[in-house]
C-alpha positions in Angstrom: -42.7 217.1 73.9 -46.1 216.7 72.5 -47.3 219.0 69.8 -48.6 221.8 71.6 -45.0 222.2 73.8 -43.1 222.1 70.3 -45.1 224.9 69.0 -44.6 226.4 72.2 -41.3 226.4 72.0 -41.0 227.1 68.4 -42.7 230.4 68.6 -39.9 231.5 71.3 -37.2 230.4 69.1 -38.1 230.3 65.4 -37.1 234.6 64.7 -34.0 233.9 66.6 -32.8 230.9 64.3 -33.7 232.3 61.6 -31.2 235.5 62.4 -28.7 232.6 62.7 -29.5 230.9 59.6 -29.2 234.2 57.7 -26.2 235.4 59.5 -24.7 231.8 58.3 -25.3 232.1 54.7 -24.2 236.2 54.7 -20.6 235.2 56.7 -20.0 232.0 54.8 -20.4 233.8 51.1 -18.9 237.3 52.5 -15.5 235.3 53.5 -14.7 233.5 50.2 -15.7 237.0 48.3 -13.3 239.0 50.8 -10.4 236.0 50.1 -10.8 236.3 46.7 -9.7 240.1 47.2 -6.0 241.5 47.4 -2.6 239.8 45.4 -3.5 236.6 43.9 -0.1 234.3 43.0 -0.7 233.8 39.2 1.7 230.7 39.3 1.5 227.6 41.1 4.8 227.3 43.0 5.7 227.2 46.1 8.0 229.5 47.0 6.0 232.6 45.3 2.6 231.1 46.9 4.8 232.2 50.4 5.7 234.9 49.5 2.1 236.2 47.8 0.6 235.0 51.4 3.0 237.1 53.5 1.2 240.2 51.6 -2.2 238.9 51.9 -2.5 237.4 55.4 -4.2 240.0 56.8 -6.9 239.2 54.2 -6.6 235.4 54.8 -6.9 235.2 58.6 -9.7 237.9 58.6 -11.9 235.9 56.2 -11.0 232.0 58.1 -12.1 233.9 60.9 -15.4 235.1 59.3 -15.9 231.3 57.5 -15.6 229.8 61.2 -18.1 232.0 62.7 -20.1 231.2 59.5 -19.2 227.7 59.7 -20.3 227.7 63.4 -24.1 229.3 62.8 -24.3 226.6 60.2 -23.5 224.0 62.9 -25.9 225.7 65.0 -28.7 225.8 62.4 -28.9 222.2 61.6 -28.9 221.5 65.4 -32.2 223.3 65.7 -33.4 222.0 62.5 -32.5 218.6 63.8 -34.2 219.1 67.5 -37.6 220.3 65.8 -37.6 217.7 63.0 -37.0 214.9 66.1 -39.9 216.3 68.1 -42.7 215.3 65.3 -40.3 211.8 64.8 -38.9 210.6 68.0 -37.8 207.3 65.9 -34.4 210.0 65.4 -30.9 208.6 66.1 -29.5 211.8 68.1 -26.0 211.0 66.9 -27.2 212.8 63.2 -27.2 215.7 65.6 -23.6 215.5 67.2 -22.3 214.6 63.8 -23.4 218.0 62.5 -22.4 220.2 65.9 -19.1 218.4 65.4 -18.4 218.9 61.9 -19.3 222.4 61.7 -17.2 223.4 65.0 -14.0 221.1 63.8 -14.2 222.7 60.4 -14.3 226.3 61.6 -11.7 226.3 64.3 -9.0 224.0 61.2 -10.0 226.9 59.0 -8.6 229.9 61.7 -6.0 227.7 62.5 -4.7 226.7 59.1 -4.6 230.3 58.1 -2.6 231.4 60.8 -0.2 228.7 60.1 -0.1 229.8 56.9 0.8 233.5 57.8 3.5 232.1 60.3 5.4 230.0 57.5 4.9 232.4 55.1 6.7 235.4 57.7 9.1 232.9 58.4 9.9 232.3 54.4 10.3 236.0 53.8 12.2 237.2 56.9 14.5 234.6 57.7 17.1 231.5 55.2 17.7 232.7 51.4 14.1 231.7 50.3 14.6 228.8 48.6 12.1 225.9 47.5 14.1 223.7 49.6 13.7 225.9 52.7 9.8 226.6 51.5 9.2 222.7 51.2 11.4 222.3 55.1 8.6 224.9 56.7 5.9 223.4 55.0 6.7 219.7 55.2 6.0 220.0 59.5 3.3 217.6 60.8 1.2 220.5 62.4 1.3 221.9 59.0 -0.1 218.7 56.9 -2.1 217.4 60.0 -4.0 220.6 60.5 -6.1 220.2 56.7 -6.7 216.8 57.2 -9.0 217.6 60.2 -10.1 219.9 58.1 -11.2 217.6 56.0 -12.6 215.1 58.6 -14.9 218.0 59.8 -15.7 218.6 56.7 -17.1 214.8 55.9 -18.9 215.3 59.1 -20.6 218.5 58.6 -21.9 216.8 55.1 -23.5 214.0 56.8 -25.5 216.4 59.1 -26.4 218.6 55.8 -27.6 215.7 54.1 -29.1 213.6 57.2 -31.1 216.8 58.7 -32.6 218.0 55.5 -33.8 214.3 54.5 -35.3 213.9 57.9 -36.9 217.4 58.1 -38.0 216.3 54.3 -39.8 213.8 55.3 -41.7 214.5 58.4 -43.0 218.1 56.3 -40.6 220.7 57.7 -38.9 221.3 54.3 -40.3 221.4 51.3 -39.5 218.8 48.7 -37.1 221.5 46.9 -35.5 222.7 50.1 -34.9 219.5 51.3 -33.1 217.8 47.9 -31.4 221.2 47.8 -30.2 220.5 51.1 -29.1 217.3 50.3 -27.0 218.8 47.4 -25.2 221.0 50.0 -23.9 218.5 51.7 -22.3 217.3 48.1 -20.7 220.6 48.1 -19.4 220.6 51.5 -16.8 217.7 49.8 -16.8 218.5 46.3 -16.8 222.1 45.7 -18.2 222.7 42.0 -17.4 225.7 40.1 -17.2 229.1 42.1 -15.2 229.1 44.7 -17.6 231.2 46.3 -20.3 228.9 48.6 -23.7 230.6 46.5 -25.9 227.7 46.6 -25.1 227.1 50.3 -25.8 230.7 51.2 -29.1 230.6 49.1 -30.2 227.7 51.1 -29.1 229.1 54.2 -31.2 232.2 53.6 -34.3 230.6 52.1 -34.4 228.5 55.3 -34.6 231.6 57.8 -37.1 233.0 55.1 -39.1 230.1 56.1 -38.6 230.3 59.5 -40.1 233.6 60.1 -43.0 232.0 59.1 -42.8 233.3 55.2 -43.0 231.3 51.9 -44.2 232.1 48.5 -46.3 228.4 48.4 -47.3 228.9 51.7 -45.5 227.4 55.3 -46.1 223.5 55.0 -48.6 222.1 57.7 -45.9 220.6 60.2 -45.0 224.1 61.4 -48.6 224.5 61.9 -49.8 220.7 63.3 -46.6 220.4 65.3 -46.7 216.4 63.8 -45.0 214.8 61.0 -47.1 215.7 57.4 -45.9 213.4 55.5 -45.6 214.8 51.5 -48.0 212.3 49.0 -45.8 210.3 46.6 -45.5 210.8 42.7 -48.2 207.6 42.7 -50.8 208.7 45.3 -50.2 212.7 43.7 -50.8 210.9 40.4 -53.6 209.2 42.4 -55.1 212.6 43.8 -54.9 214.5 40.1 -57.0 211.5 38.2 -59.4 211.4 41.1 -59.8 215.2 40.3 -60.3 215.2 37.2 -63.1 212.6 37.2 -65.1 214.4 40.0 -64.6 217.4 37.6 -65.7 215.2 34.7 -68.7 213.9 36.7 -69.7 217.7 37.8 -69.9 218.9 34.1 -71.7 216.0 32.8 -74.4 216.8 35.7 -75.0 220.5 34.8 -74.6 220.4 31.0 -78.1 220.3 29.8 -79.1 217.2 27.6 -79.4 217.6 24.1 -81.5 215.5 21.7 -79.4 212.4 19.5 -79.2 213.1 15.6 -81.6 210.4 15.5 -84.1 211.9 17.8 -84.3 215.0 16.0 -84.6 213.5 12.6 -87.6 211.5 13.6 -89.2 214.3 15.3 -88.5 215.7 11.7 -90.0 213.3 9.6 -93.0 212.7 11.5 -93.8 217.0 11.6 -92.7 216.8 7.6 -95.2 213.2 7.7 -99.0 215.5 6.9 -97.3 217.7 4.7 -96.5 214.9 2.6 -99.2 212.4 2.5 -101.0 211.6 -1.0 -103.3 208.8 0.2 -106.5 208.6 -2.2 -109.5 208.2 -0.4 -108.5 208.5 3.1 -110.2 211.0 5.0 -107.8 211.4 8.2 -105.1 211.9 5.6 -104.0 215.2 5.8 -102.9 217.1 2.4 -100.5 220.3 2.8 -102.5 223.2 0.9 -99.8 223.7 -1.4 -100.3 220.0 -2.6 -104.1 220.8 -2.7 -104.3 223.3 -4.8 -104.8 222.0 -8.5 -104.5 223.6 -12.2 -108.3 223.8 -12.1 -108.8 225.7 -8.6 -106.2 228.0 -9.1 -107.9 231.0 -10.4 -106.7 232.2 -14.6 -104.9 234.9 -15.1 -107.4 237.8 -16.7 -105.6 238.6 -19.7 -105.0 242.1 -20.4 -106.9 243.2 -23.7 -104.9 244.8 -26.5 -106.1 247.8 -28.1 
């Protein structure tokens, strides 16, 4: 597409994606807050972890569900982001997109299904044997049970690689700012290596600063690719550098111009000796010597004093 069919086409579809984008980052951090509701197991073993998760399944599979419809608006959200950013750089491998699409909709359907295996083990504990660790370690030990997470995880490492390969690219063709696209670099870190909350808050934020953007909104203003429908390449820290001393010596060169001249400390002292020059001359004889009045006046033309008779 040349520029004028992507804005085209981005004006159709830019309020729509970014209803998507938000609805992402709302579902992804209303799921963890809603699994961190209900009976928690305070101890780390397995047979009470069963038995705590056949009170709270309900919770569980509600909120996996949630997460995979979050999970999937993610998925669809960097495949826009993707398809726009490749239509100001068609250098674009097109597998970055399929990586994303897959990792997001592998990752959301191991989520619903792990939780409903969960709930079926943990039914199975609590209704049925004499709930034992042994017969906890039997129902959990099945290879649907231990191969279900480890797609999970596979999804997982895929969905990162789209986080961090779309906002790099949409970084540098001038879709995402410098801080949106490092942030979004740093979600895909989290995607693999969750860091303190268990609740996703930095991925919701960037979730819902990118459909901000995408209606067209941002506090520093919308960078020029959404405008040019091209590839604005941001300046380096050596050509900003650059820009900033070639400022300030245009803004040097202005002041110098319009600040009026003022005489040197030499200038003015001449000008001062040569005024102060007539008023001190004592040349005998010469009769373009000019005498200051003050020295002029002598003891004999000053006029005496009349002294006052006393009586």
């Amino acid at each position: 597409m040349n520029p004028a069919e992507t804005l085209q086409y981005e004006a159709r579809t830019r309020m729509r994606q970014a209803v998507v984008a938000g609805l992402a980052g709302i579902l992804l951090v209303g799921a963890a807050a809603l699994q961190l509701s209900g009976p928690q197991s305070k101890i780390n073993e397995l047979t009470i972890g069963l038995i705590t998760e056949h009170k709270r399944f309900p919770i569980d599979v509600i909120g996996a569900v949630i997460n995979g419809l979050g999970l999937c608006a993610v998925a669809w959200t960097l495949s826009y982001l993707f398809a726009i950013t490749r239509a100001r750089n068609a250098d674009l491998r097109t597998w970055i997109r399929g990586i994303a699409i897959a990792g997001g909709v592998l990752a959301a359907i191991t989520t619903v299904v792990y939780a409903i295996l969960v709930a079926i083990k943990a039914h199975q504990f609590v209704t049925t044997g004499d709930q034992t660790y042994m017969e906890a370690h039997h129902l959990t030990s099945a290879t649907g049970f231990v191969a279900v997470p480890v797609i999970g995880q596979l999804g997982a490492l895929l969905l990162a690689i789209g986080f961090v390969m779309t906002s790099l690219n949409a970084m540098r063709v001038g879709l995402l700012t410098r801080f949106m696209g490092y942030l979004g670099i740093f979600v895909g870190v989290l995607v693999l290596f969750p860091i303190g909350s268990p609740v996703p808050v930095v991925q919701g934020f960037w979730l819902l600063a990118l459909a901000y953007l995408l209606t067209g909104r941002w506090p520093s203003g919308v960078p020029p690719a959404w405008s040019s429908g091209r590839a604005e390449r941001w300046p380096s820290s050596q050509e900003m550098r650059e820009q900033r001393m070639k400022a300030r010596e245009q803004a040097g060169g202005a002041t110098g111009r319009s600040k009026p001249s003022t005489p040197s400390k030499a200038s003015q002292t001449s000008k001062a000796s040569q005024t102060s020059t007539p008023e001190r001359a004592a040349t005998n004889g010469d009769p373009e010597t000019v005498v200051s009045p003050t020295q002029a006046r002598t003891r004999s033309s000053t006029p005496k004093r009349k002294r006052k008779r006393r009586n």
